[in-house]
Backbone as CSV, one residue per row, in Angstrom:
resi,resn,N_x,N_y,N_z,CA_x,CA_y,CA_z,C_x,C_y,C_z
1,UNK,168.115,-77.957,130.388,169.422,-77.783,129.800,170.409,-78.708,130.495
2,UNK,171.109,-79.566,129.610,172.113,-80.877,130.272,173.200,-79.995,130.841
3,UNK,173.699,-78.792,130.511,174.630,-78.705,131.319,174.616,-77.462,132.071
4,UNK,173.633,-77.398,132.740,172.750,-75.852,133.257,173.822,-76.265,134.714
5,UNK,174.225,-78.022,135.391,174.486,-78.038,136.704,175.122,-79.166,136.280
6,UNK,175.896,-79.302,137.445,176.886,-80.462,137.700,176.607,-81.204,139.113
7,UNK,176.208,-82.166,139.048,175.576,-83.319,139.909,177.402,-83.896,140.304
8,UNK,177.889,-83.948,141.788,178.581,-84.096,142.105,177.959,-85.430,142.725
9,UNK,178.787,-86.538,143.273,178.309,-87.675,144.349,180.211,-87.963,144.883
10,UNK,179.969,-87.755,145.998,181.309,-88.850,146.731,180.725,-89.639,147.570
11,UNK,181.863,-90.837,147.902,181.619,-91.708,148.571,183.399,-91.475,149.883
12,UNK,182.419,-91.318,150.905,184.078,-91.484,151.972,183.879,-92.963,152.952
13,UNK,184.725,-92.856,153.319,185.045,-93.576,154.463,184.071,-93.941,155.666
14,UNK,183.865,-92.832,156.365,182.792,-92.729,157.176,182.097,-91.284,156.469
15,UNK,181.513,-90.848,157.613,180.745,-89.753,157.591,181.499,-88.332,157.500
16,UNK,182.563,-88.493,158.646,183.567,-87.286,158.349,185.280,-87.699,157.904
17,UNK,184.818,-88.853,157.183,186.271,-89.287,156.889,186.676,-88.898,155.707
18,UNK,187.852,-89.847,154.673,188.479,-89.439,153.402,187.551,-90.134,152.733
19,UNK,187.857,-89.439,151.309,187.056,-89.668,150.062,187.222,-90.741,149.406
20,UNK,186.801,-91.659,149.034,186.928,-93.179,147.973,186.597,-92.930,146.920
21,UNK,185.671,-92.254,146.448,185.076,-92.434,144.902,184.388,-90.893,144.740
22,UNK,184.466,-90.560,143.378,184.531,-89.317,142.886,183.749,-89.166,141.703
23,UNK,182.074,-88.892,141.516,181.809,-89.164,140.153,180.686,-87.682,139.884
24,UNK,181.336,-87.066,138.708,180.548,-85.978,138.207,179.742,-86.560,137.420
25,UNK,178.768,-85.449,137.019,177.950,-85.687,135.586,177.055,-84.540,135.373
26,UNK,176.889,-84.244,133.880,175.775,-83.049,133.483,174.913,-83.837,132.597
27,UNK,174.407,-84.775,132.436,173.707,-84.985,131.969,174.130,-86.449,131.223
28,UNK,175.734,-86.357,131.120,176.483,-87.744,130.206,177.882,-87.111,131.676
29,UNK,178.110,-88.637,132.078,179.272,-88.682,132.713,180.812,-87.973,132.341
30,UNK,180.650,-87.123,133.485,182.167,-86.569,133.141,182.988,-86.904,133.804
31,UNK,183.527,-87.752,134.799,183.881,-88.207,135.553,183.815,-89.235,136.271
32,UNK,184.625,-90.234,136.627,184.455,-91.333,137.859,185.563,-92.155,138.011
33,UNK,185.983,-91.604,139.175,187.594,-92.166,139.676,187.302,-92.357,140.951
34,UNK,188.242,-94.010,141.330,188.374,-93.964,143.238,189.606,-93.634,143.462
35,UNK,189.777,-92.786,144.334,190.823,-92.608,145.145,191.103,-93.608,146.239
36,UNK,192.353,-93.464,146.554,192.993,-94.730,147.805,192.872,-94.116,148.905
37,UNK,192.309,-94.069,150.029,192.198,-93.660,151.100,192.752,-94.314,152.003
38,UNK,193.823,-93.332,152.682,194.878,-94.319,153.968,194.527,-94.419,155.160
39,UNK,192.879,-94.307,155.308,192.585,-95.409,156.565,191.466,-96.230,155.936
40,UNK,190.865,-97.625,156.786,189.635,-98.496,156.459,188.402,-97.692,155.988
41,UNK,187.760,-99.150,155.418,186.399,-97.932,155.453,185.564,-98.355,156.619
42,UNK,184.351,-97.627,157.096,183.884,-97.701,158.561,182.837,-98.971,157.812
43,UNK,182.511,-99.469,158.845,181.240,-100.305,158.512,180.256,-99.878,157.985
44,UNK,180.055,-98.693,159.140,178.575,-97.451,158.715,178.757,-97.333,157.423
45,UNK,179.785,-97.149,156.793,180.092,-96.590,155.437,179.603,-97.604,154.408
46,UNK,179.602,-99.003,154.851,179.735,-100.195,153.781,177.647,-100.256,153.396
């Protein structure tokens, strides 16, 4: 069933940092926005 769950993914900064990118989906994309995050991103992160 496509919409039994919602498959979340973010992308942050580092590991315990702010959020950059935001994308849901159940089966067909419901979502995908970046947010601006007001510090760098870590290397680890890249």
């Amino acid at each position: 069933m496509p919409d039994a769950a919602v498959i979340l993914d973010t992308e942050t900064t580092r590991l315990d940092g702010q959020t950059v990118e935001i994308d849901a989906a159940t089966g067909k994309k419901l979502m995908n926005t970046l947010v601006k995050p007001t510090e760098p991103i870590s290397v680890g992160a890249r």
